[in-house]
N, CA, C and O of each residue as an XYZ file, in Angstrom:
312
protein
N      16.681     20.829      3.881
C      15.278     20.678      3.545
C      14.968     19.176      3.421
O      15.789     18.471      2.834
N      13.520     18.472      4.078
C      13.504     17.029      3.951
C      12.809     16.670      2.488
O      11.804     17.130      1.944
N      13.730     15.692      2.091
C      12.887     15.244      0.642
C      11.419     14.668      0.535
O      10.851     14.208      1.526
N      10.880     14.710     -0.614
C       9.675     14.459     -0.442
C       9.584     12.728     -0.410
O      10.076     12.061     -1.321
N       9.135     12.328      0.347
C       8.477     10.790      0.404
C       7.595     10.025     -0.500
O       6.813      9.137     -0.160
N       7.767     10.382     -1.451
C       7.131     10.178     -2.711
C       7.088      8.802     -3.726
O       8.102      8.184     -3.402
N       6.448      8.090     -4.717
C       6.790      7.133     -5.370
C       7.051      7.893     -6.835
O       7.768      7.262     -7.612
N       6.569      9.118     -7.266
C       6.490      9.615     -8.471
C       7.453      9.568     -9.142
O       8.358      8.833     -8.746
N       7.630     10.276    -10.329
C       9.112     11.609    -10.818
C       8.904     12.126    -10.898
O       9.544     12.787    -11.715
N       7.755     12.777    -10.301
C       8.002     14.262     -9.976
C       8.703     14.589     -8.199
O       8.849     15.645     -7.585
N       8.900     13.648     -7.953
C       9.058     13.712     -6.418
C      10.813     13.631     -6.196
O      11.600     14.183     -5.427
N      10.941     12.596     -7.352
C      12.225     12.156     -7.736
C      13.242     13.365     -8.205
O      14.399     13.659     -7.908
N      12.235     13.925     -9.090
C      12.960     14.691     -9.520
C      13.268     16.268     -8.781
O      14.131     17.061     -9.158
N      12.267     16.470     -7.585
C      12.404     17.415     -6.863
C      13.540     17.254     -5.941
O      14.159     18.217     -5.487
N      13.840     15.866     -5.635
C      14.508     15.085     -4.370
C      16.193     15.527     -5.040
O      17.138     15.910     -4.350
N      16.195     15.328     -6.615
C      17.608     15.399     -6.824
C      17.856     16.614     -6.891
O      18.968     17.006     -6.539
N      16.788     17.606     -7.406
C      17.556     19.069     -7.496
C      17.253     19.568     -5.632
O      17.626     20.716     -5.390
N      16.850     19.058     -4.841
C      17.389     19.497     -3.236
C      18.727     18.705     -2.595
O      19.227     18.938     -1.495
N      19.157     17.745     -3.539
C      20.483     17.259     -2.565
C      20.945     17.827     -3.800
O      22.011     17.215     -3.855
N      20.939     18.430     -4.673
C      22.061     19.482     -5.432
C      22.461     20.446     -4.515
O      23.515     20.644     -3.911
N      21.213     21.085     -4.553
C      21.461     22.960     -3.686
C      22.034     22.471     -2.559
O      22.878     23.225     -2.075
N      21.859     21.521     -2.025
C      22.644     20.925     -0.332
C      24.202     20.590     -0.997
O      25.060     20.226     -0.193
N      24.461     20.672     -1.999
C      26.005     20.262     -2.469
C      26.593     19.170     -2.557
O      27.783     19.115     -2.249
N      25.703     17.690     -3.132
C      26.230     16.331     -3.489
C      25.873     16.620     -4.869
O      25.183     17.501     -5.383
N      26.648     15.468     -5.403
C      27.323     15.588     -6.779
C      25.792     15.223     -7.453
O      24.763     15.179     -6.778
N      25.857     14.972     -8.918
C      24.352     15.117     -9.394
C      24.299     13.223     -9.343
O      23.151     12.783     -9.406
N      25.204     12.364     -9.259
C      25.075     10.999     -9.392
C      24.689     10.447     -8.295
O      23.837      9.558     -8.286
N      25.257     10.897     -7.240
C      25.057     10.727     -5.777
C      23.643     11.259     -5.390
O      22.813     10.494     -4.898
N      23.351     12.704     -5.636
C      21.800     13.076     -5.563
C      20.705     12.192     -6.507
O      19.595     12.018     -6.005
N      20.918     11.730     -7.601
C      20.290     11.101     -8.380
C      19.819      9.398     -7.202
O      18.729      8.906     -6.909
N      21.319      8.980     -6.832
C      20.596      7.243     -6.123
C      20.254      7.650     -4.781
O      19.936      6.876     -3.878
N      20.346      9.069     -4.687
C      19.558      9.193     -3.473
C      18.460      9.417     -3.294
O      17.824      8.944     -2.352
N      17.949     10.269     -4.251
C      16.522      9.677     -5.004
C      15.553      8.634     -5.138
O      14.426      8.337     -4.742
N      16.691      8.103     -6.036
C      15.688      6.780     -6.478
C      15.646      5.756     -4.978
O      14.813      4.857     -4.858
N      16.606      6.050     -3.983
C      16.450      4.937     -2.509
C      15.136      5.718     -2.001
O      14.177      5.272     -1.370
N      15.365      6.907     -2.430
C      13.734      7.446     -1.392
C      12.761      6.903     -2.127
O      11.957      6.123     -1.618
N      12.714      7.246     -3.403
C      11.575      6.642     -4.092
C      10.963      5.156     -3.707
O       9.957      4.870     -3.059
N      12.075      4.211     -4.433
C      12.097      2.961     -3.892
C      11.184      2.412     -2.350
O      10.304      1.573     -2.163
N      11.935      3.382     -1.439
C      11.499      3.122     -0.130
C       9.681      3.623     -0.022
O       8.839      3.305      0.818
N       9.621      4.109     -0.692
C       8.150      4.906     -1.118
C       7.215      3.437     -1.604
O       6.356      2.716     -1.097
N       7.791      3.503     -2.580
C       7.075      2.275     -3.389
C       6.480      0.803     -2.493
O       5.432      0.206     -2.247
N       7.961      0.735     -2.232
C       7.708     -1.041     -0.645
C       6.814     -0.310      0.143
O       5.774     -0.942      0.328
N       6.841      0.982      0.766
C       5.587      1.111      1.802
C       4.093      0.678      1.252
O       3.270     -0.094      1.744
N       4.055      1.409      0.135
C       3.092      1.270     -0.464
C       2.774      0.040     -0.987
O       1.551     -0.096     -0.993
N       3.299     -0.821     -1.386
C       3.389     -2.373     -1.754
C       2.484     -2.641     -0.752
O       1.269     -2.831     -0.815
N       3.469     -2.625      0.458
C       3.107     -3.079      1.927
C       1.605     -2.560      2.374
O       0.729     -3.325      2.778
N       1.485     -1.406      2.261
C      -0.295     -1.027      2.494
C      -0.897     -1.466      1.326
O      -1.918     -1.954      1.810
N      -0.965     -1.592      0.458
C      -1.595     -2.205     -0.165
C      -2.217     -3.787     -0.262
O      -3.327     -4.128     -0.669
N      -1.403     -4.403      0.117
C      -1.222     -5.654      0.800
C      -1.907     -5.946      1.770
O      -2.675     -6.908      1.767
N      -1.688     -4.917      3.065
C      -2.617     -5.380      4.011
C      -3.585     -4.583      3.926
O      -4.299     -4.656      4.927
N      -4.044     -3.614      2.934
C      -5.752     -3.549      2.786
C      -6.324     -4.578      2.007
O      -7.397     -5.014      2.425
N      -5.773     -5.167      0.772
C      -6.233     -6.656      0.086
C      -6.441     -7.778      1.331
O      -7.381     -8.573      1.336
N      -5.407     -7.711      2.392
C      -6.132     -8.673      3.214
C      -6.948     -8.361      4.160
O      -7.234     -9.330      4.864
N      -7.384     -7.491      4.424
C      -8.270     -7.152      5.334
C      -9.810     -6.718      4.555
O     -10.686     -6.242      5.277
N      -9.973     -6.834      3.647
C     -10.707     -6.286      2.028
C     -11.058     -8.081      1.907
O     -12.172     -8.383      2.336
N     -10.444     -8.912      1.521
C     -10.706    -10.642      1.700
C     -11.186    -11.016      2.810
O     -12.201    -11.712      2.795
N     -10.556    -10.635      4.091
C     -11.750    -11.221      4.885
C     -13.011    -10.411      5.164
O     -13.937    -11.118      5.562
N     -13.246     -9.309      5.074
C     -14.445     -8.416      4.888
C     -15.520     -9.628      3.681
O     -16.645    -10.085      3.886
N     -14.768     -9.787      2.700
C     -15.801    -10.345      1.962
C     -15.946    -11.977      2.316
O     -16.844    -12.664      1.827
N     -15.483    -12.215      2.736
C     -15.516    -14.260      3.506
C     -16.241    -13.808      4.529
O     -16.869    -14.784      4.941
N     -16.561    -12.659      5.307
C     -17.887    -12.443      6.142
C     -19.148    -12.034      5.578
O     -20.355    -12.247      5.693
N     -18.546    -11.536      5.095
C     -20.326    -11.099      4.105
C     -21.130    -12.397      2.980
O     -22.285    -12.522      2.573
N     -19.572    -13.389      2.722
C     -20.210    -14.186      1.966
C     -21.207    -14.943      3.149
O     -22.417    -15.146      3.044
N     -20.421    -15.254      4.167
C     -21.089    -16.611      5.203
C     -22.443    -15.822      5.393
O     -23.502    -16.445      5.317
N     -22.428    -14.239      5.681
C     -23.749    -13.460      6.255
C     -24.943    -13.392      4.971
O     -26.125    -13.052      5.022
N     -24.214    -13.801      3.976
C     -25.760    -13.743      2.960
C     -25.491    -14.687      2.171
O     -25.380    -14.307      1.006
N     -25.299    -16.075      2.387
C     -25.490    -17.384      2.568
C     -26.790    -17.971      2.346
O     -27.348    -17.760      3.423
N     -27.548    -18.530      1.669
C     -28.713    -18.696      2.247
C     -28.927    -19.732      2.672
O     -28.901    -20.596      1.796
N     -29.266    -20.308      4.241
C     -29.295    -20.746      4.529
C     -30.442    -22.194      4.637
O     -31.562    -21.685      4.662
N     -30.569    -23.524      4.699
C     -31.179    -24.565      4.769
C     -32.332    -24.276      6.177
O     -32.020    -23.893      7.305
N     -33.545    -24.566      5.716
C     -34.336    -23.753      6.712
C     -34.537    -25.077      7.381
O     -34.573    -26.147      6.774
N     -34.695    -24.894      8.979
C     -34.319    -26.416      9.539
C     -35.754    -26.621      9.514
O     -36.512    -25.655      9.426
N     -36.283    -28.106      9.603
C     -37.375    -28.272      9.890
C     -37.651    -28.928     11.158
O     -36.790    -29.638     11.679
N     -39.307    -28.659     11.937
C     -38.994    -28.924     13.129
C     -39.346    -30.642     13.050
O     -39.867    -31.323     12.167
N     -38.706    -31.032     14.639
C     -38.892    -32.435     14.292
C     -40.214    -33.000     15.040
O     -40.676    -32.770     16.158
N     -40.629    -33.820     13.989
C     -42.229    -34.076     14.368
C     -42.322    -34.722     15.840
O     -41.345    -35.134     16.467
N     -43.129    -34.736     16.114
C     -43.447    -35.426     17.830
C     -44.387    -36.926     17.238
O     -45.064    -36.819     16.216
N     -44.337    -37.948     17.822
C     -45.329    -39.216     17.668
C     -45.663    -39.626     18.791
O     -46.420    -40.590     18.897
């Protein structure tokens, strides 16, 4: 059965009682766990990350787009 991909403990803790019933020891099912977990967590780090940067430049466009701008004036003729 595939473990769940999870950051929780509840995910954790589902992950160790399925590499039980598969027949690794409870210490061995336990850091096998927490590597899934772990690996859970950095993904998520990682998306998180690149929605903050893509979320920053969203707003460095909207700042320049409502800007208010210096209204030019025209230049006189003589």
């Amino acid at each position: 059965m595939p473990l769940v991909k999870g950051r929780s403990d509840a995910a954790h803790s589902a992950n160790v009682a399925t590499e039980i019933r598969a027949g690794k020891s409870p210490a061995q099912a336990n850091a096998i766990a927490y590597a899934v977990q772990r690996k859970a967590r950095a993904e998520d780090s990682k998306h998180a990350a690149d929605f903050k940067g893509a979320l920053d430049s969203l707003n460095s466009i909207a700042d320049r787009c409502m800007s208010p701008t210096a209204p030019k004036k025209p230049k006189e003729s003589q």
